[in-house]
C-alpha positions as CSV (number, residue, x, y, z in Angstrom):
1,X,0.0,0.0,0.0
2,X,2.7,2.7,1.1
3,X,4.8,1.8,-2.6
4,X,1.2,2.4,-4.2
5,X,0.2,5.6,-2.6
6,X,4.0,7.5,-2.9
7,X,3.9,5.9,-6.5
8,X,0.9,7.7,-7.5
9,X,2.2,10.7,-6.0
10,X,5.5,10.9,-7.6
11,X,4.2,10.3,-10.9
12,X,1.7,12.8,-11.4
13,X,3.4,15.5,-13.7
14,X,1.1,18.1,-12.3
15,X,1.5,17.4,-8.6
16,X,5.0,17.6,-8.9
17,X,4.8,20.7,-11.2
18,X,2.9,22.3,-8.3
19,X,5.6,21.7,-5.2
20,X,8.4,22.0,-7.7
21,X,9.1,18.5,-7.5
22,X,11.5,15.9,-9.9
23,X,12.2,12.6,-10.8
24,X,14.9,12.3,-8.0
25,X,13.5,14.6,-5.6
26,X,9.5,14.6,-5.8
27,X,9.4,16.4,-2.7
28,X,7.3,14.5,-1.0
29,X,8.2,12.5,1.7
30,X,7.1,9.8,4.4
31,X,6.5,10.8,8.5
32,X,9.0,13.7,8.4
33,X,10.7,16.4,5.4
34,X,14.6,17.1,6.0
35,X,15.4,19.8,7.9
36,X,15.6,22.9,6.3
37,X,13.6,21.8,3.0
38,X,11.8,24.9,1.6
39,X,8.1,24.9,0.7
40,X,6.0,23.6,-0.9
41,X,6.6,19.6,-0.4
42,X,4.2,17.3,0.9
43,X,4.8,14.7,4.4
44,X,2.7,11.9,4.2
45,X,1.7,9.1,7.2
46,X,0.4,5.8,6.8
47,X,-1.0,4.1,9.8
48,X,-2.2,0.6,10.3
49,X,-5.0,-0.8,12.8
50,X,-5.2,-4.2,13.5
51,X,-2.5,-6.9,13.2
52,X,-0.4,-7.6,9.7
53,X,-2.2,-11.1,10.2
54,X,-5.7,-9.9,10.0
55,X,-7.4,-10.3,6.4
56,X,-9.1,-7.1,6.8
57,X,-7.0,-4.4,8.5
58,X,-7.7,-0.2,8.7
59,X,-5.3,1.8,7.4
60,X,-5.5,6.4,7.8
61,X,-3.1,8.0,5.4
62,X,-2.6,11.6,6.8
63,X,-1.3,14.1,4.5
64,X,0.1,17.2,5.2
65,X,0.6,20.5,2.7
66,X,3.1,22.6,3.4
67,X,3.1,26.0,0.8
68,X,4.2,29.6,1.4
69,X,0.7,30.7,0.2
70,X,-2.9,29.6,0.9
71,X,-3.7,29.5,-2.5
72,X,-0.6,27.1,-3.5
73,X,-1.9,24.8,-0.5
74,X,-4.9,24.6,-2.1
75,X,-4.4,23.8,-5.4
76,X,-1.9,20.8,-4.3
77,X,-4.5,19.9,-1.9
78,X,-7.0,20.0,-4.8
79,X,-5.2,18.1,-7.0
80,X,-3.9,15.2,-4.3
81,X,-8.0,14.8,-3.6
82,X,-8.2,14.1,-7.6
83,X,-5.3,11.8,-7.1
84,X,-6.5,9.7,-4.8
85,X,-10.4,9.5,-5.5
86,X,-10.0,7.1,-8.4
């Protein structure tokens, strides 16, 4: 699931135009950003609920923006929510 989820992320062109994201560096990362990384990048955590030996288990993917300007935070936001409706 995690591999899935950054996957879809990191390939989406117009996410990564948005928080001025590449190939190597898609700016978004998992539980924490460096220290010192400028915005806008996204931090992403996935959380499980139940045991890994459970056949049906509850998983909460938290996502936080982080832009210099509300309307930048919204348009990523805008465009993860299209990301991961399908």
């Amino acid at each position: 699931m995690i591999e899935a989820f950054y996957s879809t992320l990191a390939a989406d062109s117009a996410l990564l135009a948005l928080i001025g994201g590449t190939s190597s560096d898609p700016r978004i990362y998992p539980d924490v950003a460096p220290q010192d990384t400028a915005a806008p990048f996204i931090v992403y955590h996935i959380s499980h609920d139940g045991s890994r030996d459970e056949l049906i288990e509850d998983t909460t993917v938290t996502v936080n923006v982080y832009a210099d300007t509300v309307a930048l935070s919204e348009s990523i936001s805008y465009r993860l929510k299209t990301l991961l409706d399908t």
